[in-house]
C-alpha positions in Angstrom: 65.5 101.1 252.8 65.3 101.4 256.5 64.3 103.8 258.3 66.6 105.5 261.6 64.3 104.1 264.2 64.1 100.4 262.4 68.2 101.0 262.3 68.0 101.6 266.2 65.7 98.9 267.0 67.8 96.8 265.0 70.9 97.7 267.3 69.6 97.2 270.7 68.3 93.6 269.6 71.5 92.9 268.8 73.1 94.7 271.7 70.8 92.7 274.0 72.3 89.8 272.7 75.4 90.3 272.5 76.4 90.7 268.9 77.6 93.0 266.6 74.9 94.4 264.3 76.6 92.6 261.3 76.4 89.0 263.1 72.2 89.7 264.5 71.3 90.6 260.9 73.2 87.4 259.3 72.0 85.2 262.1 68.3 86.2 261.1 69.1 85.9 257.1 69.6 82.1 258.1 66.9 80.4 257.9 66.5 78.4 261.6 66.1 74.8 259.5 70.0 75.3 258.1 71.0 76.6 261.6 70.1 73.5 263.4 71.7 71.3 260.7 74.8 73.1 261.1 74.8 72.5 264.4 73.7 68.9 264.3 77.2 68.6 261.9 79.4 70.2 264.3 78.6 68.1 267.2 78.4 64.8 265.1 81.6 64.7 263.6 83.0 68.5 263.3 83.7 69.7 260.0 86.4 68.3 257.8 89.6 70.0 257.9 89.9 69.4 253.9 86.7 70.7 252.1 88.8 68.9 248.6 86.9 65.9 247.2 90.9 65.3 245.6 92.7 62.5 248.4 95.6 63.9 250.3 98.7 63.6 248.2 101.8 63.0 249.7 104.0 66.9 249.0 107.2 66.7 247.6 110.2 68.4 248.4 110.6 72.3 246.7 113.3 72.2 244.4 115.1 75.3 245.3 116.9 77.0 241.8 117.8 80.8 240.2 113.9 81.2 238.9 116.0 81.1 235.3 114.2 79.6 232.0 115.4 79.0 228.8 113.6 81.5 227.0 111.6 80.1 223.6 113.0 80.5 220.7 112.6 83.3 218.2 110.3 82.9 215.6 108.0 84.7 213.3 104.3 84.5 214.5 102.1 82.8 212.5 101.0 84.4 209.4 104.8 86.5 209.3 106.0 83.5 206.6 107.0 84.4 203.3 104.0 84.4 201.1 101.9 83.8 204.5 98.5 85.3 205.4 100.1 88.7 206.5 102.1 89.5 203.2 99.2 88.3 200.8 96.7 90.5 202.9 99.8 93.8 202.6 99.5 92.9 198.6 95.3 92.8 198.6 95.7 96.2 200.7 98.3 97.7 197.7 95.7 96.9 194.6 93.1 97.9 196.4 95.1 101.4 197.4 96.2 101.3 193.7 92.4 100.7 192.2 91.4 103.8 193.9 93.8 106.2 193.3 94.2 105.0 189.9 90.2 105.4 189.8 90.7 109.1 191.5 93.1 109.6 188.4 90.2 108.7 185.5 87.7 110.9 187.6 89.9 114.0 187.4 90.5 113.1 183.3 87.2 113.2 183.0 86.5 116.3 185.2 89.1 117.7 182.9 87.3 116.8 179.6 83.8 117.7 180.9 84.8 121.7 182.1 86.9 121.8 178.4 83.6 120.2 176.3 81.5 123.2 178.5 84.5 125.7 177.9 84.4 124.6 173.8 80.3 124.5 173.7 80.4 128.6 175.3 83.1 129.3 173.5 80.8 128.0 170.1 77.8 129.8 171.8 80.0 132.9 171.6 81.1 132.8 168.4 78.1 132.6 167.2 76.5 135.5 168.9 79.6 137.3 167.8 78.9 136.9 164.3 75.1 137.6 164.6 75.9 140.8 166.2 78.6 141.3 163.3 75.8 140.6 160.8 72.9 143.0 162.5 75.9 146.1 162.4 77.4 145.6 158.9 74.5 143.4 156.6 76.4 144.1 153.6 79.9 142.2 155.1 81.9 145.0 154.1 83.6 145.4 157.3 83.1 142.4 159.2 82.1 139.8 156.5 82.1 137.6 154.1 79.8 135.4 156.4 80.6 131.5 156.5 76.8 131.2 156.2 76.9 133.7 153.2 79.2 131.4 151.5 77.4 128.6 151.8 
């Protein structure tokens, strides 16, 4: 980056010259070789007034009109047929959306049957407790008995 004083020094060269600031810095970004050949073009033959390596084409006349087309015609884009990439890709999407909620079905079945097979092996856990305790108050069965296990 430049400093204030290069900046300055910069301007009064230029100044001293006679040019802007913006043509004394391009004019020393050119290297002095490609000045001189520019130079040595202009004042050979001047620079062509065409820079295109196409050859002058003779213009034709501007047909003068409304600016209205004929619009294209309506038609389903590509894919949009009957049977075409779009509907079998909207079926693929449907069995797939069916799989899973079908899939999200089964899972809450089987939640289902897994809290009732915990709910029927506490249930068993209880009952069986309950008749223990039934058998340590009343050993003789008389109020609570007969025991299945006594009757085995």
């Amino acid at each position: 980056m430049s400093t204030a004083a290069e900046n300055e020094l910069l301007e009064r060269e230029a100044r001293a010259r006679g040019l802007s600031i913006t043509e004394y810095l391009t004019i020393r970004a050119i290297p002095p070789s490609l000045a001189r050949d520019l130079a040595a073009d202009a004042r050979l033959g001047g620079i062509s007034h065409s820079a295109s390596m196409l050859p002058p084409q003779p213009s034709r006349p501007v047909a003068r009109g409304t600016g209205w087309v004929d619009p294209p015609p309506l038609r389903s884009p590509p894919g949009a047929e009957p049977g075409g990439a779009i509907d079998r890709m909207v079926e693929a999407d449907t069995q797939r959306q069916r799989q899973e909620a079908e899939l999200e079905r089964q899972k809450k079945i089987l939640d289902r049957v897994q809290i009732n097979m915990r709910l029927a092996e506490e249930l068993r856990a209880f009952e069986e407790e309950q008749k223990r305790r039934d058998k340590e108050m009343d050993p003789t069965g008389q109020l609570y008995g007969p025991y299945d296990d006594d009757a085995a």
